[in-house]
SEVEX-876756 format. One record per residue (C-alpha): x, y, z; residue in three letters. Coordinates in steps of 0.25 Angstrom, whole numbers, plus 5000, padded with zeros to 4 digits. Layout:
<r <X, Y, Z>, Ala>
...
This chain:
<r <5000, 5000, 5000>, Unk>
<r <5006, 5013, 4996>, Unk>
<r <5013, 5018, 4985>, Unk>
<r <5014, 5011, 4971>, Unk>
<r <5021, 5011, 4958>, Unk>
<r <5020, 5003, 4944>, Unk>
<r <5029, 5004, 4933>, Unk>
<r <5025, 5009, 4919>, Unk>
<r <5013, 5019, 4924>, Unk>
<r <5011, 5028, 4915>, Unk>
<r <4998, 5029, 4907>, Unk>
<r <4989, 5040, 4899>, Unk>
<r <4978, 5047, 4906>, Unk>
<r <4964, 5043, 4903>, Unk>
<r <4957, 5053, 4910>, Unk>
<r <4966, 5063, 4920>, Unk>
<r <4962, 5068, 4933>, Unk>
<r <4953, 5079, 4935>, Unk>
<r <4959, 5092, 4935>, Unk>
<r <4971, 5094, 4946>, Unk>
<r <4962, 5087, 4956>, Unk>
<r <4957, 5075, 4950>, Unk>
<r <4958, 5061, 4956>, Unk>
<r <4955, 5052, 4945>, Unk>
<r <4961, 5049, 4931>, Unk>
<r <4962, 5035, 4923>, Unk>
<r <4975, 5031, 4913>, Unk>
<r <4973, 5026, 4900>, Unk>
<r <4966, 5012, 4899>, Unk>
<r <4974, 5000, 4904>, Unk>
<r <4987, 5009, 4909>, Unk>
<r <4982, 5010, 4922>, Unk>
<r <4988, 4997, 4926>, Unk>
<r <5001, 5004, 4925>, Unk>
<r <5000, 5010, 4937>, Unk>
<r <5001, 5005, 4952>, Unk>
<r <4989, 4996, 4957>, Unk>
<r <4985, 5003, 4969>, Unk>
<r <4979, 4997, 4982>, Unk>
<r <4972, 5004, 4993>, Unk>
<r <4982, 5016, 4999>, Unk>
<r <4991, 5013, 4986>, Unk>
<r <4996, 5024, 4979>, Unk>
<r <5005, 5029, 4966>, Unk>
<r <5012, 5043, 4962>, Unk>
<r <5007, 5046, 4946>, Unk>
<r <5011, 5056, 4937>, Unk>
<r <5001, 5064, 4928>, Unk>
<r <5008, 5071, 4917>, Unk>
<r <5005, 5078, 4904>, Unk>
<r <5013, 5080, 4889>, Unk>
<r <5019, 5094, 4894>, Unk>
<r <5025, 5087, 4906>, Unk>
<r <5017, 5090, 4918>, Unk>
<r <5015, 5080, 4929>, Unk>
<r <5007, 5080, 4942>, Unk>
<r <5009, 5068, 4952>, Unk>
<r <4997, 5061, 4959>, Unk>
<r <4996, 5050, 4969>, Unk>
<r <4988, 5040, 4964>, Unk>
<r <4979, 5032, 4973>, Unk>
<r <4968, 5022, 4965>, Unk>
<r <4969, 5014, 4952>, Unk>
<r <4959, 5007, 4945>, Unk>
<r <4963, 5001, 4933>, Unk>
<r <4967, 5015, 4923>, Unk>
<r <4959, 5024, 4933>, Unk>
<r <4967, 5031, 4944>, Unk>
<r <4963, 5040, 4956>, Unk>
<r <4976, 5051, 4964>, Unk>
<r <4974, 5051, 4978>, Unk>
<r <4967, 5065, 4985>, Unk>
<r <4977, 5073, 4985>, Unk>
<r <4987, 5066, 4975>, Unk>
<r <4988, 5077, 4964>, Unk>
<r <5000, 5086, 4961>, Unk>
<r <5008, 5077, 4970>, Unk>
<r <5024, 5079, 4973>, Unk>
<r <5027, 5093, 4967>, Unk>
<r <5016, 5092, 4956>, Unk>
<r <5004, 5099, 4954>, Unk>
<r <4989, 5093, 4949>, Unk>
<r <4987, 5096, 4935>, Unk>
<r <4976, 5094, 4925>, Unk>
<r <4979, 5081, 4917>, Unk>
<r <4972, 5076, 4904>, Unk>
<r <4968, 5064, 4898>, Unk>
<r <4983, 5058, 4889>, Unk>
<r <4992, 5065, 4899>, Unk>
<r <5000, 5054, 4907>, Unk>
<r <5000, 5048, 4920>, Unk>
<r <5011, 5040, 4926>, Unk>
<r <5016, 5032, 4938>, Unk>
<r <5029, 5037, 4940>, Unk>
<r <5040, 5038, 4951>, Unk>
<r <5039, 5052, 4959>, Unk>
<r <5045, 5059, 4970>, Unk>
<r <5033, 5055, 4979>, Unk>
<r <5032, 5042, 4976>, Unk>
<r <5047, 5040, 4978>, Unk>
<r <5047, 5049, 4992>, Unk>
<r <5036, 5041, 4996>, Unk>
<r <5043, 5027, 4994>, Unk>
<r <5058, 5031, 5000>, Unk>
<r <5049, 5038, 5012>, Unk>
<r <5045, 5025, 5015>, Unk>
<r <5049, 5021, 5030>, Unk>
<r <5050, 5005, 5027>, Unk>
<r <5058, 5007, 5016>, Unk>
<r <5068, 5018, 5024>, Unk>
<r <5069, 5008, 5035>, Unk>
<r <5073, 4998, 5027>, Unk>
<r <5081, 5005, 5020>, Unk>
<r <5088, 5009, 5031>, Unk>
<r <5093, 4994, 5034>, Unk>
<r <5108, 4991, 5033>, Unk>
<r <5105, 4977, 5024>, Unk>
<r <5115, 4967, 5023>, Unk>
<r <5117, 4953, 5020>, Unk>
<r <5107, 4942, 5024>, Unk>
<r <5097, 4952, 5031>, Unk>
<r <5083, 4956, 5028>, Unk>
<r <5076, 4967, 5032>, Unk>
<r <5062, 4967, 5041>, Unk>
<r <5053, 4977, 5049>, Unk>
<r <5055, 4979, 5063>, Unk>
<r <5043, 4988, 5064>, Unk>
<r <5036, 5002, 5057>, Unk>
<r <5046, 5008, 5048>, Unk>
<r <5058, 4999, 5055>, Unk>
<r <5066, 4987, 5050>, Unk>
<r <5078, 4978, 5051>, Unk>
<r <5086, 4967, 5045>, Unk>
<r <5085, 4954, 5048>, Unk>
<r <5094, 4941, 5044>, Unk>
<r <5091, 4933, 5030>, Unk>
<r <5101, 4921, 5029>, Unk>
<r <5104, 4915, 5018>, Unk>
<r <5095, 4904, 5022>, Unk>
<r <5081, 4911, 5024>, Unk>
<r <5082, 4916, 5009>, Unk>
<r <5083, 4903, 5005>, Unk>
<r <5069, 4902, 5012>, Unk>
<r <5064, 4915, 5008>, Unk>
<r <5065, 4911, 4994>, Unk>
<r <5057, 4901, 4992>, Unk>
<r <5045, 4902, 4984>, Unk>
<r <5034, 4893, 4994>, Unk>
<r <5034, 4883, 5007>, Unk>
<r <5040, 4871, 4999>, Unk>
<r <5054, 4878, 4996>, Unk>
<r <5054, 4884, 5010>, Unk>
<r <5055, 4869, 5015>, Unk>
<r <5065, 4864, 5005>, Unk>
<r <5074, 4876, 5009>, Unk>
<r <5070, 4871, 5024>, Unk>
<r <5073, 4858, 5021>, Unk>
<r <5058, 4856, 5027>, Unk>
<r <5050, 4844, 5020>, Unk>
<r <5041, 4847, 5012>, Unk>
<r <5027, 4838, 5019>, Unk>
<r <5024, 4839, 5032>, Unk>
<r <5024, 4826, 5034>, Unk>
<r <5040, 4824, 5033>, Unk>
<r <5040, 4833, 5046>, Unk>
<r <5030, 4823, 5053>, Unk>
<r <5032, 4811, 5051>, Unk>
<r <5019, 4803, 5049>, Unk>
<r <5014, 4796, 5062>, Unk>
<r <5020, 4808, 5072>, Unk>
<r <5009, 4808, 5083>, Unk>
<r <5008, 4823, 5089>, Unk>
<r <4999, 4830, 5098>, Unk>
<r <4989, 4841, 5095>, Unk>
<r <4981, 4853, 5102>, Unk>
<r <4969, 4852, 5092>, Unk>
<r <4957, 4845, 5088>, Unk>
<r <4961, 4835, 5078>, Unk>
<r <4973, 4832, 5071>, Unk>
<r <4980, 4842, 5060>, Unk>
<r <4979, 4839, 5046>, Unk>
<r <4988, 4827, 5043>, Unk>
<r <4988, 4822, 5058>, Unk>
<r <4978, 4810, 5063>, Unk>
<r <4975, 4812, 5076>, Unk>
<r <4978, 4799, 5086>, Unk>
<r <4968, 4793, 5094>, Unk>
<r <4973, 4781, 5100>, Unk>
<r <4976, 4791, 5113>, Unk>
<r <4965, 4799, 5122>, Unk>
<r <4963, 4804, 5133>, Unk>
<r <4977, 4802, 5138>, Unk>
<r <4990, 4810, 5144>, Unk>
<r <5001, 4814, 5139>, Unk>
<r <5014, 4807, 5145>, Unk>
<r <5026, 4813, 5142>, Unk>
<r <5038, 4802, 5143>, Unk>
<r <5054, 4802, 5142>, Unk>
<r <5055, 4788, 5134>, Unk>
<r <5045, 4785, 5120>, Unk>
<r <5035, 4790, 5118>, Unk>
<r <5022, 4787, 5110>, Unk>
<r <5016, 4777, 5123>, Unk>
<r <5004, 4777, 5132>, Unk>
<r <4997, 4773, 5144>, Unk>
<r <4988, 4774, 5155>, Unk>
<r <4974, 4768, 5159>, Unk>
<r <4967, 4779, 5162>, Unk>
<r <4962, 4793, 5152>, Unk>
<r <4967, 4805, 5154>, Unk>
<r <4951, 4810, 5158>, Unk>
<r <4949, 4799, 5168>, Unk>
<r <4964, 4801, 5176>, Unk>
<r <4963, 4815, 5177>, Unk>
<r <4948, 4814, 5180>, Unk>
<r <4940, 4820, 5194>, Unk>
<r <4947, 4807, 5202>, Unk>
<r <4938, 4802, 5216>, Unk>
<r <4946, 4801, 5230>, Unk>
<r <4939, 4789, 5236>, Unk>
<r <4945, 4775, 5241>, Unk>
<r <4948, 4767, 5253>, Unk>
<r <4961, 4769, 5263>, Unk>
<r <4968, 4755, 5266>, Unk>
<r <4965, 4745, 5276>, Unk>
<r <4967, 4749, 5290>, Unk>
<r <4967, 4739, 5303>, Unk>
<r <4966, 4748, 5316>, Unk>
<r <4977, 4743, 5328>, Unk>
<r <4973, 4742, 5343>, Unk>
<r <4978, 4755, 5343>, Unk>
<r <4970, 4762, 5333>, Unk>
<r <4957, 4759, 5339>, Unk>
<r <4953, 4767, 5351>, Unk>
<r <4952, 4759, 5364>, Unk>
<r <4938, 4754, 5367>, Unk>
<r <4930, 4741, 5373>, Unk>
<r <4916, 4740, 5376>, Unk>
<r <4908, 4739, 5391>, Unk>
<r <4898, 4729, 5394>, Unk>
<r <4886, 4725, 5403>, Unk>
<r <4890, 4713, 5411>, Unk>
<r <4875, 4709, 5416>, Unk>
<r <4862, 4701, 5416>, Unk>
<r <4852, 4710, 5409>, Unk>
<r <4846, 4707, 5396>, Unk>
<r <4853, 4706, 5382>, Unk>
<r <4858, 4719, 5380>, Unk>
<r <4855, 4724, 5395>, Unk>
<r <4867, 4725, 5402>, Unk>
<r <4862, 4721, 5417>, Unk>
<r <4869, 4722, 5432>, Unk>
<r <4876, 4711, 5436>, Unk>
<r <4868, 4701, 5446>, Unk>
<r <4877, 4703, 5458>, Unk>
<r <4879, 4713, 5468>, Unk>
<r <4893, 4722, 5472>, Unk>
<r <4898, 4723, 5486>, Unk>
<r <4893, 4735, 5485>, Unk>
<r <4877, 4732, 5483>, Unk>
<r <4878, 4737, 5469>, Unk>
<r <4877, 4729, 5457>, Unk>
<r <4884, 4736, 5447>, Unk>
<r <4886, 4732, 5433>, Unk>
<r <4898, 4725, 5430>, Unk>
<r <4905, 4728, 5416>, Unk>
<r <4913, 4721, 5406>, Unk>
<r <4920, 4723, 5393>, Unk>
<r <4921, 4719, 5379>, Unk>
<r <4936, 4712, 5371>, Unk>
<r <4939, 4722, 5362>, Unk>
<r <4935, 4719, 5348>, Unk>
<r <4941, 4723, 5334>, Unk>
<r <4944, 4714, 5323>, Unk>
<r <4957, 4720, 5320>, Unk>
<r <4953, 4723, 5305>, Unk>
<r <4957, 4734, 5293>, Unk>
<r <4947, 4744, 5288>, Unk>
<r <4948, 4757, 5278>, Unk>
<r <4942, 4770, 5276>, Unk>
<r <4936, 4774, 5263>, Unk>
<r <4938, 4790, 5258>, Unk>
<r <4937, 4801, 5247>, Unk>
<r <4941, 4812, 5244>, Unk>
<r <4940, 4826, 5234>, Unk>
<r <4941, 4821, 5219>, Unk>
<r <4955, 4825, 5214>, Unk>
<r <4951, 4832, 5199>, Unk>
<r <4962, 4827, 5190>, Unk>
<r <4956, 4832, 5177>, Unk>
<r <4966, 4841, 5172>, Unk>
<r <4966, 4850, 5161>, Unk>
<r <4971, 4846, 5148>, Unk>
<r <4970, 4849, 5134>, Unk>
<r <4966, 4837, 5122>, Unk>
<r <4976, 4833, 5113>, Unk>
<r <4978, 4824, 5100>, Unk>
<r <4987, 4818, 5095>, Unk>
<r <4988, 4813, 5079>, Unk>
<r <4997, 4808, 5070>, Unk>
<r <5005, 4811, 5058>, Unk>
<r <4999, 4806, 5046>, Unk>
């Protein structure tokens, strides 16, 4: 976008600008293709002149075919004044002062030229209006000049399928939803942990899934067998009734103290136990085990 030049524009007028302020004017038929294609903010420096030597220099801003439109403001420009033209004077696209003024004004082409080159460097912008040099081995144009994909990786010494990279059957794991193109996802393994070991690999194991291991896990079960000694069990016997009174009626004894009374007399059991073991059941909080984790797959090189 900005200024343009062609080669060879030079072409009879069709029809000349109104005046010394007109906008508009159109080349003879077909000749307008010698002038610069102009796209949106593009622009070219012309030259009007006449058979008695005048000339006016105008910015032109549109082209359509033979027909051309100046900017506003794009008459009489770089030390000429507006004129009225006429139809068989000429019009052409040369080189003025503007045009070269405007081009070695440029601050990308100052800065670069402001490098001090030398061998094996390439120059490349560092930011607005700034630039430096950068190292080109010998190498990386033999890279640069190749023409598509397929000469890069002969000059890389790359193979050319995919598939000499990979060999077929590698087995590799993925973070998506189905194998990539290519690639056949293996299925023989799921739900399963990844083990990481320092001998071969490619083996597996277990009983249990990944889900159901490091599921919500119960605390329930029963303590082991315990026999109580003589000294765990608190001291203790039990009273009795020595008498005559009915079944389950403990009665005085039939006989009479020195004293007159007839108190009731008193006996003891043996002590009982049959030495034996017992257990106490228990539970407890669930331990959660369910960690997070992501799903993997894993396919094959075909």
């Amino acid at each position: 976008m900005g200024l343009k030049f062609s080669n060879f524009g030079k072409a009879i007028v069709s029809s000349a600008p109104g005046g010394t302020t007109g906008l508009s004017f159109t080349v003879e038929a077909g000749k307008g293709i010698l002038f610069p294609v102009l796209g949106a903010g593009d622009y070219f420096y012309g030259i009007f002149k006449d058979v008695s030597g005048n000339r006016e220099i105008v910015k032109v801003e549109a082209r359509s075919v033979d027909s051309l439109t100046i900017a506003a403001g794009g008459r009489g420009l770089d030390g000429t004044a507006p004129r009225t033209w006429a139809a068989g004077d000429y019009f052409v696209a040369g080189v003025t002062n503007a045009a070269l003024q405007e081009s070695l004004s440029n601050v990308n082409l100052i800065t670069l030229g402001a490098l001090a080159t030398s061998a094996d460097k390439v120059p490349y912008f560092t930011g607005t209006g700034t630039a430096s040099l950068s190292g080109l081995s010998s190498f990386a144009r033999t890279l640069l000049d190749d023409s598509d994909a397929a000469a890069a990786r002969t000059t890389l010494g790359i193979p050319a399928a995919i598939a000499a990279l990979i060999p077929q059957g590698t087995v590799m794991s993925f973070f998506q939803a189905a194998a990539p193109t290519g690639w056949t996802q293996v299925t023989a393994h799921n739900n399963k942990a990844v083990r990481i070991v320092n001998g071969a690999g490619g083996g597996s194991g277990g009983s249990v899934e990944f889900t159901t291991a490091f599921g919500p896990q119960a605390v329930t079960g029963w303590n082991s067998a315990t026999t109580l000694t003589i000294a765990q069990i608190p001291s203790h016997n039990h009273q009795i009734y020595i008498g005559n009174g009915t079944p389950g009626t403990p009665a005085r004894p039939d006989y009479t103290n020195l004293d007159g009374n007839n108190p009731v007399a008193l006996a003891y059991t043996e002590y009982q136990g049959g030495g034996g073991s017992h257990n106490h059941i228990f539970t407890g909080t669930a331990i959660n085990l369910t960690v997070q984790y992501i799903d993997m797959i894993i396919a094959s090189k075909d």
